[in-house]
C-alpha positions in Angstrom: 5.0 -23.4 -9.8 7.8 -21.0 -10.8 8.3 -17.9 -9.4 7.6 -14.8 -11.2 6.6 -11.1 -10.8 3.4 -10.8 -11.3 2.0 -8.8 -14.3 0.6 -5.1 -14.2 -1.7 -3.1 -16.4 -1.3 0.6 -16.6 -4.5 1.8 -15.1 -4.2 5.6 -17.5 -0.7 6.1 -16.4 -1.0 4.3 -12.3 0.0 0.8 -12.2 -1.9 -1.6 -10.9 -0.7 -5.6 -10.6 -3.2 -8.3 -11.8 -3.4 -11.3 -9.5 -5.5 -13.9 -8.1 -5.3 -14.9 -4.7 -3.4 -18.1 -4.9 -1.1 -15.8 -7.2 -0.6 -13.1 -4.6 0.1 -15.9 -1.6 2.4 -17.5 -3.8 4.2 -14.2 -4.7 4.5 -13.4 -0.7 5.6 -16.3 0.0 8.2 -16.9 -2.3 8.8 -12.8 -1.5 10.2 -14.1 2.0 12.6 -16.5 0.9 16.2 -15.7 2.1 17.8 -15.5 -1.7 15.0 -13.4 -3.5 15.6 -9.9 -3.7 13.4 -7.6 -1.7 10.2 -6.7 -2.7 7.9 -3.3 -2.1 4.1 -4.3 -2.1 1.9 -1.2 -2.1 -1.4 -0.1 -3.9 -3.6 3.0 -4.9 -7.1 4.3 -3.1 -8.9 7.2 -4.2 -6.8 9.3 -2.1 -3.8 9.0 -4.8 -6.0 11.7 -5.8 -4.9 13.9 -3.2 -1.4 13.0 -2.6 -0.8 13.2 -6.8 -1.7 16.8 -6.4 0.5 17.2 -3.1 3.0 15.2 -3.8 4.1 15.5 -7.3 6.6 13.2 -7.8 4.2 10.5 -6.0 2.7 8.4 -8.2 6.7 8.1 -9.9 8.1 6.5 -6.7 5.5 4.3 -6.6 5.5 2.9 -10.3 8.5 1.6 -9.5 7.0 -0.6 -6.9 7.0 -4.4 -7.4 3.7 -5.3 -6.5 0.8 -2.7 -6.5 -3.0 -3.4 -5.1 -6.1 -1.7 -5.4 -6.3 -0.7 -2.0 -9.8 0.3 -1.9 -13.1 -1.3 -3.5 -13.9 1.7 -5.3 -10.9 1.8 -6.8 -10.9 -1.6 -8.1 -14.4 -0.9 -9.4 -13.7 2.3 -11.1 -11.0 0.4 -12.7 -12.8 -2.4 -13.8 -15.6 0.2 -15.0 -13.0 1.1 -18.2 -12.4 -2.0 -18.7 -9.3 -3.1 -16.7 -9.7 -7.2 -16.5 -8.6 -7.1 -12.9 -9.1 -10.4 -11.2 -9.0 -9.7 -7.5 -9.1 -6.8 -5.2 -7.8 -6.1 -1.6 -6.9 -3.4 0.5 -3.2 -2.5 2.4 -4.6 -3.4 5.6 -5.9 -6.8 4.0 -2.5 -7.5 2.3 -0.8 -6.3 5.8 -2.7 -9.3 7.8 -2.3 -11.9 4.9 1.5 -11.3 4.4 1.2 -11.6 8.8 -0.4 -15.2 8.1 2.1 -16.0 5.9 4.9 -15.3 8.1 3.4 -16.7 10.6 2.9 -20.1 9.2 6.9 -19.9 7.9 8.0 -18.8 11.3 9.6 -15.6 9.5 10.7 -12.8 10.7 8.6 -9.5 11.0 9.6 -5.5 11.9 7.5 -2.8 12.7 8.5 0.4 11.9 5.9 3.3 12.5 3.7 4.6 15.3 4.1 5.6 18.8 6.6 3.6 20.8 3.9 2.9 23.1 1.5 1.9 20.0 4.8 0.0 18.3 5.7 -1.7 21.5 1.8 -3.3 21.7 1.6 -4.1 18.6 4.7 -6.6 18.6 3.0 -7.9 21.7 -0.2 -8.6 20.2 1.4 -10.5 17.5 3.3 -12.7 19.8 0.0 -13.6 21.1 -1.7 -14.2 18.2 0.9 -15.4 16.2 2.9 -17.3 18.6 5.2 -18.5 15.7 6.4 -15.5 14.3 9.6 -14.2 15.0 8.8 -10.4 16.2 12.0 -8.4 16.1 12.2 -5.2 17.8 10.4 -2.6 16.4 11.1 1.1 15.7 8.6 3.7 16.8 8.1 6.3 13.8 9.4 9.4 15.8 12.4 8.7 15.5 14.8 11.6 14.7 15.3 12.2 10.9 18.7 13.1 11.1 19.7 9.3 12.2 18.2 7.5 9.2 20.9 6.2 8.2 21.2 4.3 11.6 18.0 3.5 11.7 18.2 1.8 8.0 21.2 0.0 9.5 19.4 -1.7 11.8 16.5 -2.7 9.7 19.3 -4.3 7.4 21.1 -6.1 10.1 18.0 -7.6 11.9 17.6 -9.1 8.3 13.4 -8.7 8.5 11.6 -11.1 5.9 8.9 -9.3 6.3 8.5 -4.9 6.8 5.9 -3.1 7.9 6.5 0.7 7.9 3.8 2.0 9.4 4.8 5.9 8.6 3.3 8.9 6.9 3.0 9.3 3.1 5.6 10.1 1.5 8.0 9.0 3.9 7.0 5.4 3.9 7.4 5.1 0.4 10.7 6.5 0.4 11.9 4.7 2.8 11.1 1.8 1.2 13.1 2.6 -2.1 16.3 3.2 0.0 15.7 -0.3 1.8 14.7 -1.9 -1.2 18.2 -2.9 -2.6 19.9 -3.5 1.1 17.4 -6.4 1.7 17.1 -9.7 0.9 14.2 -12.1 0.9 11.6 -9.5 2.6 8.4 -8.4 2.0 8.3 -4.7 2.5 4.6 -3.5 2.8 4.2 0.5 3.3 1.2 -0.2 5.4 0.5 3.7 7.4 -1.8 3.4 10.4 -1.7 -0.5 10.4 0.6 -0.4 13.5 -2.3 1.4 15.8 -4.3 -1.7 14.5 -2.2 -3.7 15.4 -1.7 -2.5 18.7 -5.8 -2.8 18.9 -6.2 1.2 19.3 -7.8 1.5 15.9 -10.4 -0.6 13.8 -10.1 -2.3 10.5 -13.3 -1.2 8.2 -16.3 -4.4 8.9 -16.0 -6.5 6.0 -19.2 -5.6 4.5 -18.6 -1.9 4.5 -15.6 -2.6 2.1 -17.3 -4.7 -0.2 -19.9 -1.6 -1.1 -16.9 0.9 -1.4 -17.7 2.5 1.8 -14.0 1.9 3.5 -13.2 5.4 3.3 -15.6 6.9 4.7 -16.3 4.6 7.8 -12.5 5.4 8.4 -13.0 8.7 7.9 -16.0 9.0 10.7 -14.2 7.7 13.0 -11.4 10.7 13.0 -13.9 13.5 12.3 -11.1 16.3 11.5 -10.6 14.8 8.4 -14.4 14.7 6.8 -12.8 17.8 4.6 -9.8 15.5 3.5 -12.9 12.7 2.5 -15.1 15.3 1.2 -11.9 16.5 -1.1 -11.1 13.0 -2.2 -14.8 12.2 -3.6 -15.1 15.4 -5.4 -11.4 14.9 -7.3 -12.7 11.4 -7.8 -16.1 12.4 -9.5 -14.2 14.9 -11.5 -11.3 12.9 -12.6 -13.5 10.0 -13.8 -15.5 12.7 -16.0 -12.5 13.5 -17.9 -11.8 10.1 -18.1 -14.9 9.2 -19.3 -15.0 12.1 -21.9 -11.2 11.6 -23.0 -11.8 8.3 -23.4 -14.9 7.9 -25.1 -15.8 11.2 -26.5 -12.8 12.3 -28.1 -11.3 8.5 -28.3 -7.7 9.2 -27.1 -5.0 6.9 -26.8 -3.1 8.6 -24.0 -4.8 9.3 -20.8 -2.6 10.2 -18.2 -4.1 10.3 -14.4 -1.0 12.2 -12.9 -1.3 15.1 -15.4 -5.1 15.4 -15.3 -4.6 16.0 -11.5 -2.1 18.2 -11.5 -3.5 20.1 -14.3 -2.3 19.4 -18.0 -5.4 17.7 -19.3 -3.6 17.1 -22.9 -3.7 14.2 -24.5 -2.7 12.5 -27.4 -5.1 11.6 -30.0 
């Protein structure tokens, strides 16, 4: 098998990579190989909802992403609802332990960047225990002072990581990851958020179940109450945005449905 990228769809203007699973491990695992270039492997939920309208220039940093998921059931289902011939769906978190196994297995090295240094310094334990062959490098908790980013990007490059877990806040993740990017070689660089407390065993992954019925968000949600609003938020902009969709696309037949702009508020389209 020769390695490729994998291809994409555009997903009315989001991109979203079409894969099956034997595709995806392959992709990772040729992603880790010391002469490949480095590789960002990211995804969409529901909550790009949100962020889009936060974060304007989101969704942009992100297309530019080599490998994007559905990270969410839902979202795979809404896209597959218009039609997207998707062949497989799974979630950061999910990508976050297989790209783990993989690393594992090729006794690769892995950095965690993100969390608390107490939560950081856990987590790299815990993988040394369940992973006894991984090569865990030492990590760097995400409050770290802003100002020295460009020592702390030096050390990501010199402990040459094949595979990056940057366990920080949107939109910092994600930028970071652009600026690391072209300094790496052979890594897997997986803009994962609260993985880290996971892996430190201070938060819990969504039962397996709960994702398949589209019901991630909310169980994650529950379990930090203060941010109900945030979930409540995300389902309404979800029901509304799939109207438009749904109107755009097969009421008034256009050609150019763009997410991004029906978020932030220019609902034109092309006919």
């Amino acid at each position: 098998m020769i390695f490729c990228d994998l291809p994409s769809v555009n997903f009315f203007g989001l991109k979203i990579s079409v894969f099956s699973e034997e595709e995806l491990i392959f992709s990772i695992e040729q992603g880790m190989v010391n002469n490949t270039p480095a590789k960002i492997y990211y995804g969409y939920s529901l909550a790009v909802l949100s962020y889009l309208k936060k974060y304007p220039s989101y969704h942009k940093t992100a297309q530019k992403f080599d490998v994007m998921v559905t990270d969410g059931r839902l979202f795979y289902l809404l896209a597959k609802l218009f039609g997207f011939k998707l062949k497989y769906d799974i979630s950061i978190p999910m990508l976050t332990l297989l790209a783990i196994d993989i690393a594992a297995n090729s006794g690769s090295k892995i950095m965690l960047v993100g969390g608390t240094s107490e939560s950081n310094a856990q987590a790299n334990a815990n993988l040394k225990i369940n992973h006894p062959n991984i090569n865990v490098l030492a990590g760097i908790d995400g409050f770290y002072d802003r100002a020295q980013e460009v020592e702390i990007i030096a050390k990501i490059v010199d402990s040459k990581p094949n595979l990056l877990l940057l366990g920080l806040p949107t939109p910092e993740k994600q930028l970071l990851a652009t600026k690391l990017r072209p300094l790496l070689n052979g890594c897997v660089i997986i803009p994962c958020g609260g993985m880290i407390d996971v892996l430190a065993g201070k938060e819990k992954l969504t039962p397996h179940w709960l994702k398949k019925i589209g019901l991630a968000s909310i169980y994650r949600h529950i379990q930090h109450p203060k941010r109900i609003p945030e979930l409540i938020l995300i389902l309404f902009r979800t029901l509304k945005v799939s109207s438009v969709i749904f109107y755009l696309k097969f009421i008034r037949r256009s050609e150019n449905i763009d997410i991004p702009s029906i978020v932030c508020g220019n609902n034109s389209t092309s006919e």
